[in-house]
C-alpha positions as a Markdown table, in Angstrom:
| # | Residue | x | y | z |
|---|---|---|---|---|
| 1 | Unk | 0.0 | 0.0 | 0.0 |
| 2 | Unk | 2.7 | 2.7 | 0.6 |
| 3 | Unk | 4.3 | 2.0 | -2.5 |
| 4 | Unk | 1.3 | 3.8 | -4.5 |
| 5 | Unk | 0.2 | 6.0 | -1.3 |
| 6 | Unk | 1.8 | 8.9 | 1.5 |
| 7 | Unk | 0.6 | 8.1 | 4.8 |
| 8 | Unk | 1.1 | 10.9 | 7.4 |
| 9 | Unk | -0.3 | 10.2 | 10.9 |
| 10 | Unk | -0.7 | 13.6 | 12.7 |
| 11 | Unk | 0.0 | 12.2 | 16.8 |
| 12 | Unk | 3.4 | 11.6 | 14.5 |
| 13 | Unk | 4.2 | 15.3 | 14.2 |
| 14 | Unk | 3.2 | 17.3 | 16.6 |
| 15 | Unk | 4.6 | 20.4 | 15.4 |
| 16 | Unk | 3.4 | 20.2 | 11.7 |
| 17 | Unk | 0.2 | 22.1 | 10.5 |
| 18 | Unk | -1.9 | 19.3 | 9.6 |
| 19 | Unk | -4.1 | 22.2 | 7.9 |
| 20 | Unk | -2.3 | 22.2 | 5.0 |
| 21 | Unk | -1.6 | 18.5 | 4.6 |
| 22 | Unk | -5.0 | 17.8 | 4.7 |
| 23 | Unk | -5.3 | 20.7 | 2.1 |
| 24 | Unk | -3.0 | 18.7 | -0.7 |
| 25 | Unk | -4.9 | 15.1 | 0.0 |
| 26 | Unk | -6.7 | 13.0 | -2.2 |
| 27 | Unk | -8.4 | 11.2 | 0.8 |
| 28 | Unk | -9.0 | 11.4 | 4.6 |
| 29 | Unk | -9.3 | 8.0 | 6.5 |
| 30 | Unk | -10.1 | 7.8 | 10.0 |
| 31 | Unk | -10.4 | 5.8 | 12.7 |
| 32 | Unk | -13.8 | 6.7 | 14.9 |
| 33 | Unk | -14.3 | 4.4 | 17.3 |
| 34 | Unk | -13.4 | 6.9 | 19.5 |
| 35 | Unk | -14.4 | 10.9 | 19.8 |
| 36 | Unk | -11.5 | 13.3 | 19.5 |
| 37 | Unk | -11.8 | 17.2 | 19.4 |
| 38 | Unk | -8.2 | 17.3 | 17.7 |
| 39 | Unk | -9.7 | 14.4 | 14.8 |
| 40 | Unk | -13.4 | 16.5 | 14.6 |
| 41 | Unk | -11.3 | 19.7 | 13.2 |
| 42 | Unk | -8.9 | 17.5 | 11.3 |
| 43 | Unk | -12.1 | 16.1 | 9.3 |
| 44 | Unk | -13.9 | 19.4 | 9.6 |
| 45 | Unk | -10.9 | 20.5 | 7.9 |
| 46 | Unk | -11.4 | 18.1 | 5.1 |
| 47 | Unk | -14.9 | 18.5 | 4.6 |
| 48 | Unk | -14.3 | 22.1 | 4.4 |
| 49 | Unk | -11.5 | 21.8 | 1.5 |
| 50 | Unk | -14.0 | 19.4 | -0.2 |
| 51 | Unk | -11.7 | 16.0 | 0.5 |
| 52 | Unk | -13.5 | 12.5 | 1.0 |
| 53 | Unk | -13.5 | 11.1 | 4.2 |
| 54 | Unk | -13.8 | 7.4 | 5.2 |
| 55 | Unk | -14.2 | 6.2 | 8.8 |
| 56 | Unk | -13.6 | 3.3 | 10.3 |
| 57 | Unk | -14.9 | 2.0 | 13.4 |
| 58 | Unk | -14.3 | -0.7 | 15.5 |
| 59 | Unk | -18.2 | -3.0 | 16.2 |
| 60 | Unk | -19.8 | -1.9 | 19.0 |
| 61 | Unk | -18.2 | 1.4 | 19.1 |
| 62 | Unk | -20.8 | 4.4 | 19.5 |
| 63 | Unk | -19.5 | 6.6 | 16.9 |
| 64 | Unk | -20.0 | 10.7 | 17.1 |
| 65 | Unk | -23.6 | 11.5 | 15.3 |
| 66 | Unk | -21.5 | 14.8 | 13.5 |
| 67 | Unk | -19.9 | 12.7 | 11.1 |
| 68 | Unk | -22.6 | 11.9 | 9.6 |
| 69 | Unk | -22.8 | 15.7 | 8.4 |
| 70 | Unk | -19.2 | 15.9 | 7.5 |
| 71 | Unk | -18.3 | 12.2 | 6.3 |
| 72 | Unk | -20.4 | 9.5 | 3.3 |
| 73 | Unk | -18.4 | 6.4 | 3.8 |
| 74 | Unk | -18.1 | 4.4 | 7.2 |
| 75 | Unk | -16.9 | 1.1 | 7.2 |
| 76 | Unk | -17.1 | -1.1 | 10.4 |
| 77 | Unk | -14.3 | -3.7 | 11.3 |
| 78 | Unk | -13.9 | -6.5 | 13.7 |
| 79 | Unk | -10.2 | -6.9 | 14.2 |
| 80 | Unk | -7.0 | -5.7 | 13.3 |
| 81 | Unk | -6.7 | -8.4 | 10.1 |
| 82 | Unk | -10.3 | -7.3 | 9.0 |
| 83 | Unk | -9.4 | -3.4 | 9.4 |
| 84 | Unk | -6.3 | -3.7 | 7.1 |
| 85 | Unk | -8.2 | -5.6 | 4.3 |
| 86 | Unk | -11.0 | -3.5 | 4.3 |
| 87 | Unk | -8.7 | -0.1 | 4.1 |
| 88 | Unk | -7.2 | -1.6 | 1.5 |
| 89 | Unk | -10.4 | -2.0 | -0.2 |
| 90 | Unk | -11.5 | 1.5 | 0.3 |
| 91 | Unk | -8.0 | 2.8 | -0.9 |
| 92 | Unk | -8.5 | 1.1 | -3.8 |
| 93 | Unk | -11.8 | 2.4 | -4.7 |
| 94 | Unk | -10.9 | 5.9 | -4.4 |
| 95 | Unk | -8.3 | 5.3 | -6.8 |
């Protein structure tokens, strides 16, 4: 998957203005299962420059309801083996 794709993971660079990465993407995934104020501007972020975002959550997990404004594609998973096949389906699809 990296081969064809940049991943940048923002708890990975604290200091970097993830503002303008999110600016230059093709795609936002994230991982929902949990709220996080930090993640709802990231995505507002996105929504606001007009990027897709997919979500993934984890079964079971009680997701934010404001996604739903911001976000057309959420995927549930059951484990880490079924997480990484289905992002790699989703990657896929969004070319």
């Amino acid at each position: 998957m990296e081969k064809d794709h940049q991943f940048f993971f923002p708890h990975d660079a604290p200091t970097v203005n993830t503002r303008d990465i999110i600016k230059g993407t093709d795609l936002v995934i994230a991982e929902v299962s949990y709220p996080a104020t930090g993640q709802g501007i990231e995505l507002g972020w996105a929504n606001a420059f007009n990027i897709p975002i997919v979500c993934f959550y984890k079964k079971d997990s009680k997701i934010s309801n404001s996604l739903k404004f911001i976000a057309d594609n959420f995927i549930e998973y059951l484990d880490a083996k079924d997480l990484i096949t289905k992002l790699e389906f989703a990657i896929k699809s969004y070319g």
